[in-house]
DOZA-221838 format. One record per residue (C-alpha): residue in three letters; x negated, y, z negated. Coordinates in Angstrom, 2 decimals. Example, Ala and Ser with C-alpha at 12.3 -4.5 7.8 and 13.67 -1.06 7.14 Angstrom:
+------+---------+---------+---------+
: code :       X :       Y :       Z :
+------+---------+---------+---------+
:  ala :  -12.30 :   -4.50 :   -7.80 :
:  ser :  -13.67 :   -1.06 :   -7.14 :
+------+---------+---------+---------+
This chain:
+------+---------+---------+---------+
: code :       X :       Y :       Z :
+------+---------+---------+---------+
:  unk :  -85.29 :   77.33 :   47.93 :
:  unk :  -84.22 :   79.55 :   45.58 :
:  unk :  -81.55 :   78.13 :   42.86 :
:  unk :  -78.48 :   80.03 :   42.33 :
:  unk :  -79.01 :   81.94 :   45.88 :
:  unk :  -75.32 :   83.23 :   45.82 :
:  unk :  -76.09 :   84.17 :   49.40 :
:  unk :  -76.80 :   80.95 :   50.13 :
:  unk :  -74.02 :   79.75 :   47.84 :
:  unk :  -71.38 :   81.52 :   49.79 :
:  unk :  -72.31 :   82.10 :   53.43 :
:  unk :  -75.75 :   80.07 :   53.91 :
:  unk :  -76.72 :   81.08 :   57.22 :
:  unk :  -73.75 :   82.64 :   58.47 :
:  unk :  -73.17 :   86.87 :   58.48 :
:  unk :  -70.23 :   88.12 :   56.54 :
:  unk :  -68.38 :   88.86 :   59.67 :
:  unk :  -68.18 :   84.94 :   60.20 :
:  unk :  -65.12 :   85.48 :   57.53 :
:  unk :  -63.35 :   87.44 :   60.44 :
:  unk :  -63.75 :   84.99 :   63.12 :
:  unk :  -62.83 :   81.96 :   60.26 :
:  unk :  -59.33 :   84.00 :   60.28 :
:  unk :  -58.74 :   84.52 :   63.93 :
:  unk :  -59.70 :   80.53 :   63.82 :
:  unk :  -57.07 :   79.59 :   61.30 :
:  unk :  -54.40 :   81.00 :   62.89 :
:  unk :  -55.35 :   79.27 :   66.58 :
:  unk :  -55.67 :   76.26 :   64.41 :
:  unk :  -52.08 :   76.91 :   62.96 :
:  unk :  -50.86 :   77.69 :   66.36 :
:  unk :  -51.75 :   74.21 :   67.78 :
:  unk :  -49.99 :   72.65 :   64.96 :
:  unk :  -46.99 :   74.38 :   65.04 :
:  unk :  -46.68 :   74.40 :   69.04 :
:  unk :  -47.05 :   70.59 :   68.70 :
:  unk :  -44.32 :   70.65 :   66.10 :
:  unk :  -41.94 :   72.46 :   68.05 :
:  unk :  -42.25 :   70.89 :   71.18 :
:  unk :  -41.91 :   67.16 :   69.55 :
:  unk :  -38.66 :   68.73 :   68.12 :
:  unk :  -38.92 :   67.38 :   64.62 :
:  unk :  -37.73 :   69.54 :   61.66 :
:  unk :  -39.70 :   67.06 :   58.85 :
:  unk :  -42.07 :   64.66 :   58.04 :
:  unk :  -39.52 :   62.03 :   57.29 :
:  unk :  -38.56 :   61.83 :   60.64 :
:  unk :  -42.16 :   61.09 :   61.77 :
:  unk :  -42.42 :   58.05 :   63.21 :
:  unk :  -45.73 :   55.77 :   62.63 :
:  unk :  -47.02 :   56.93 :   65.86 :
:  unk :  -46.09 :   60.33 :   65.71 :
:  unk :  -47.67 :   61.01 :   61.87 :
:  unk :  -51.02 :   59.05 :   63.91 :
:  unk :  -50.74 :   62.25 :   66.26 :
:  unk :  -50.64 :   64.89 :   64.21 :
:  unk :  -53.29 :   63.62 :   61.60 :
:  unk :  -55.41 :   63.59 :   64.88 :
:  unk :  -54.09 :   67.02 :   65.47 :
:  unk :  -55.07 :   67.72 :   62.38 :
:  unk :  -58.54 :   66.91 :   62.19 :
:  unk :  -59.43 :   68.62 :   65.35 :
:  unk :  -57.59 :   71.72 :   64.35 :
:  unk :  -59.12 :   71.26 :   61.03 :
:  unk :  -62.97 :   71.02 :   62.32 :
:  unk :  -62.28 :   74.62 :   64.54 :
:  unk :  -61.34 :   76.71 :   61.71 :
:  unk :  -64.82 :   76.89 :   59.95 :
:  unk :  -67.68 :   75.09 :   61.85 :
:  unk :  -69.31 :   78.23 :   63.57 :
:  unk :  -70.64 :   75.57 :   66.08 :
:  unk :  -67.23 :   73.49 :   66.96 :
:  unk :  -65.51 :   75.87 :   69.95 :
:  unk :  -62.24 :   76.12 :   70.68 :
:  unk :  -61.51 :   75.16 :   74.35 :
:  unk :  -62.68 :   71.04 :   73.59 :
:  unk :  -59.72 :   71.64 :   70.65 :
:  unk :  -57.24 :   73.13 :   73.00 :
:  unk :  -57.95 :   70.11 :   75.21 :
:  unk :  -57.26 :   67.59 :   72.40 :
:  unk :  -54.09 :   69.68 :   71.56 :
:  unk :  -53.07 :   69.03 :   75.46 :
:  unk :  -53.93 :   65.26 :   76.11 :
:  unk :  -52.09 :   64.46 :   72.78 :
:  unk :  -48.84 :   66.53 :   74.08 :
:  unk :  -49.49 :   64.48 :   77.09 :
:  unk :  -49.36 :   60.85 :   75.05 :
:  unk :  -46.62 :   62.11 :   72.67 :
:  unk :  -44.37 :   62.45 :   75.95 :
:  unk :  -46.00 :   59.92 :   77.75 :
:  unk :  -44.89 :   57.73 :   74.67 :
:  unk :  -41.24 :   58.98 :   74.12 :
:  unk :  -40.41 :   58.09 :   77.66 :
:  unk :  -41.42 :   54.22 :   77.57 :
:  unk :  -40.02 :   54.24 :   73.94 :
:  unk :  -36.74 :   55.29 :   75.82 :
:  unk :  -37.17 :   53.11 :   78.83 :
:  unk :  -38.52 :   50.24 :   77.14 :
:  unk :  -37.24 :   48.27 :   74.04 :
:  unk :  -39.84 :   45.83 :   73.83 :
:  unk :  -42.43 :   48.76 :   74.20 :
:  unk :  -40.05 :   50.60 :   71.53 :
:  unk :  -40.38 :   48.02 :   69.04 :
:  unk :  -44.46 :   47.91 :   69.40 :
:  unk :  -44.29 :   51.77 :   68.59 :
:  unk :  -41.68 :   52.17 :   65.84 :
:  unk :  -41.21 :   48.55 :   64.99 :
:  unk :  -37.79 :   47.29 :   63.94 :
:  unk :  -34.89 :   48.44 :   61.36 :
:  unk :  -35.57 :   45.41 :   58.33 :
:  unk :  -32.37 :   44.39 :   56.45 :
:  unk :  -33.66 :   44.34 :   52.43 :
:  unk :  -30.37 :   43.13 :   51.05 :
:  unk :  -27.65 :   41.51 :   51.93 :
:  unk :  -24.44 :   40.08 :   49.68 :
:  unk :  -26.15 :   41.19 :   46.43 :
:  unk :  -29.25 :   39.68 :   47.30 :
:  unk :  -32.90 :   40.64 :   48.30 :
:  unk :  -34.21 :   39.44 :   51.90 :
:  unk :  -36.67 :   37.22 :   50.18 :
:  unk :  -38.74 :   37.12 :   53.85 :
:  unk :  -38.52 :   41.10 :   54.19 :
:  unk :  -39.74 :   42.15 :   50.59 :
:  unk :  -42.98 :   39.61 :   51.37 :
:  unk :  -43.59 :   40.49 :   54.54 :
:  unk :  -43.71 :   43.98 :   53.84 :
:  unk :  -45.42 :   44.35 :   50.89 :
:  unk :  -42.80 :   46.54 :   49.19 :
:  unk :  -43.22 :   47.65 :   45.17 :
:  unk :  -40.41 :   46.63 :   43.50 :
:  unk :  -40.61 :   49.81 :   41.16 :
:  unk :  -40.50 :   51.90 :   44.07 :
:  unk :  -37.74 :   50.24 :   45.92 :
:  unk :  -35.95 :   50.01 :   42.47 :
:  unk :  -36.21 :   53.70 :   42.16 :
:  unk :  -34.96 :   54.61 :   45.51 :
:  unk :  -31.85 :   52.18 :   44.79 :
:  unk :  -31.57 :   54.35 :   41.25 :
:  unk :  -31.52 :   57.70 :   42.82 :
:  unk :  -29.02 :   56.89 :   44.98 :
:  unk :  -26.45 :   55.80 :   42.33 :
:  unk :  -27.11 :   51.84 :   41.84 :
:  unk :  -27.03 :   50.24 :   39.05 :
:  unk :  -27.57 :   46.83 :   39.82 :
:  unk :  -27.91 :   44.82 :   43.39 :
:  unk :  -24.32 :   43.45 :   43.07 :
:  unk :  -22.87 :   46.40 :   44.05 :
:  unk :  -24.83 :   46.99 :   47.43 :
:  unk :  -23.25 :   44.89 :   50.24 :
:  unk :  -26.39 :   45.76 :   52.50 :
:  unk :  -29.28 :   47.92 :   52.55 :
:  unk :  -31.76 :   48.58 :   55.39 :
:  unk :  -35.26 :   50.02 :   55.97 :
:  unk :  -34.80 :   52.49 :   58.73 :
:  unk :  -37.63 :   53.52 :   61.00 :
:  unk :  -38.47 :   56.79 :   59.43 :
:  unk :  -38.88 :   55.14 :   55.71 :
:  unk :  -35.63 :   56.31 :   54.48 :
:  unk :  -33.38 :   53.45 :   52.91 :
:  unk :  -29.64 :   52.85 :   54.03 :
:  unk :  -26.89 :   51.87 :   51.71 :
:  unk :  -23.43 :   50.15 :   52.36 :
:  unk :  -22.09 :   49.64 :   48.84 :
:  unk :  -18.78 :   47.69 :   47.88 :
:  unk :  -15.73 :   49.21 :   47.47 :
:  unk :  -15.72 :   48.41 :   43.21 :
:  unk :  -12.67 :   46.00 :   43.36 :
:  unk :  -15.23 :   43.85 :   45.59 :
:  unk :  -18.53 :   44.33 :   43.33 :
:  unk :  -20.16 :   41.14 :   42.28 :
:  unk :  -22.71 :   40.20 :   38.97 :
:  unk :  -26.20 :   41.16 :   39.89 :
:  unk :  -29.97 :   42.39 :   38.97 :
:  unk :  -30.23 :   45.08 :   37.11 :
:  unk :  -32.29 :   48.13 :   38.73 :
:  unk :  -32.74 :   49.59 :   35.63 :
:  unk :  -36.88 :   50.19 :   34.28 :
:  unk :  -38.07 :   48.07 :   32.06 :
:  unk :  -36.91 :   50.05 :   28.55 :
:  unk :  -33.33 :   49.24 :   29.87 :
:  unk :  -33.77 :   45.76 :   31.10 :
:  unk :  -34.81 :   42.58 :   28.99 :
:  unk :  -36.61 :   39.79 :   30.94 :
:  unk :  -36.69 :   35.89 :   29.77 :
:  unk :  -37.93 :   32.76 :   30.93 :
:  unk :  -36.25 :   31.04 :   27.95 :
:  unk :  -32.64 :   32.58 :   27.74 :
:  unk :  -31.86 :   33.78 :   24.39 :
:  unk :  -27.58 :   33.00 :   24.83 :
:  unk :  -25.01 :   31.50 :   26.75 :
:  unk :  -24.12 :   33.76 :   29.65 :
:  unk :  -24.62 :   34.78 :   33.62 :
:  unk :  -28.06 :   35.55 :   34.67 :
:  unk :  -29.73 :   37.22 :   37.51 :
:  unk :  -32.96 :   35.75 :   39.64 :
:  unk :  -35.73 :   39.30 :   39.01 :
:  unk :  -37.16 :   37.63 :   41.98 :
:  unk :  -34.21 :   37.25 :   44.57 :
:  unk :  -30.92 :   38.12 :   42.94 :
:  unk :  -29.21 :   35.13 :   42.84 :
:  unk :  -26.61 :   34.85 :   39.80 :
:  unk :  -26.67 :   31.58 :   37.44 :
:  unk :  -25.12 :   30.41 :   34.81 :
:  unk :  -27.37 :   29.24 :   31.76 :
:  unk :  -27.26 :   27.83 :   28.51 :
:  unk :  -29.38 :   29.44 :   25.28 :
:  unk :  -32.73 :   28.73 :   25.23 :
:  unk :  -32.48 :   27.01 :   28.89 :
:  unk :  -35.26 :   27.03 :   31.18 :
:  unk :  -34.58 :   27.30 :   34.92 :
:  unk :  -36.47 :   27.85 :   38.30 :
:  unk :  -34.32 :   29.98 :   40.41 :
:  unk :  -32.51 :   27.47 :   43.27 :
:  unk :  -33.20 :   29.68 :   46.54 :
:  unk :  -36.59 :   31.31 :   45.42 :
:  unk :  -37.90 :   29.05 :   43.02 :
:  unk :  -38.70 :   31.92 :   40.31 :
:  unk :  -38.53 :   31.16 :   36.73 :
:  unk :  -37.72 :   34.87 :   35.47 :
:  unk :  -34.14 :   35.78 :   34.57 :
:  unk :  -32.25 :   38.99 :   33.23 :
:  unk :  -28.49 :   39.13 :   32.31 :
:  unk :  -26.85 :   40.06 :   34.79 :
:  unk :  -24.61 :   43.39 :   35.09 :
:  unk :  -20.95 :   43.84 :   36.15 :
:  unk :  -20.71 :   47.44 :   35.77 :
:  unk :  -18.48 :   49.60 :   38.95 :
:  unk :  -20.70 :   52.13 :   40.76 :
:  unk :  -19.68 :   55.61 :   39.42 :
:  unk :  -18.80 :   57.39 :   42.61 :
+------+---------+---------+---------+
């Protein structure tokens, strides 16, 4: 073998009209994909549910595998293409007909707060961030959780918000990043504090060290009273 073969670099075995067919190959590919896109009758990949993004990654790879292995044909890809067309509807109808089936696909809507406060069983059993969730809650105007009556996790990932109307807000956690919030386990002063865990508003005393009375935490951060800017 000779090093730095640019032949061999750039082709290996394959003729330079192998490019051509690569083309016609990449557009069959993109074809598939966009047939399958169509037909579903989604406009984004937000509104993919878990079993639909599981489609077209498998879509994806077959399409993927035609497009420039000279040895991969095209028919066995346009048979993948049709058998998952087949489960996608196959799966929309008992989704429709079926709620149990439904929720084994899709899953369920999960509430993540409620009052002011986190869904303490939610947040664990999903594994959420906190930074992330926080920043979702920031872009879409919150300041702290005391001014969200409830807020849901919707199929598609996107996060619902009912706010208060501000003569109803309440003291809660800040959802400001670390720079703009100050967290204690000893309280420096007298004043209302906010679980960082669950929410849940207190009243302590400077230099007072509490566990949190529904989620047992120990961390604290003053809480806010500040309107949501509409």
């Amino acid at each position: 073998m000779t090093s730095f073969d640019w032949h061999r670099f750039l082709l290996n075995d394959l003729s330079i009209t192998f490019l051509v067919e690569v083309a016609f190959r990449v557009i069959f590919a993109y074809i598939i994909v966009f047939t399958f896109l169509k037909i579903s009758g989604r406009r984004g990949i937000r509104q993919l549910s878990l079993f639909e993004l599981v489609i077209i990654l498998t879509l994806g790879s077959a399409s993927g595998d035609v497009t420039f292995y000279d040895d991969v044909p095209i028919l066995p890809v346009t048979m993948v293409f049709v058998v998952l067309l087949v489960l996608y509807r196959l799966t929309t109808w008992l989704t429709a007909r079926s709620p149990r089936f439904s929720r084994l696909i899709e899953g369920d809507v999960v509430t993540l707060i409620k009052d002011g406060l986190y869904e303490i069983d939610s947040l664990n059993r999903l594994n959420i961030s906190e930074d992330e969730f926080f920043m979702e809650l920031r872009q879409q105007g919150v300041e702290h959780l005391g001014q969200v009556r409830l807020a849901i996790l919707e199929l598609i990932g996107d996060v619902s918000l009912y706010f208060y109307d501000n003569d109803e807000v309440r003291p809660g956690l800040s959802v400001l990043p670390p720079a703009h919030r100050e967290d204690f386990t000893q309280v420096q002063a007298d004043g209302l504090y906010a679980c960082n865990h669950c929410g849940l508003t207190q009243h302590l005393q400077a230099q007072q060290k509490c566990r949190c009375t529904r989620c047992g935490d120990d961390s604290w951060s003053a809480a806010l009273r500040s309107l949501r800017l509409r």
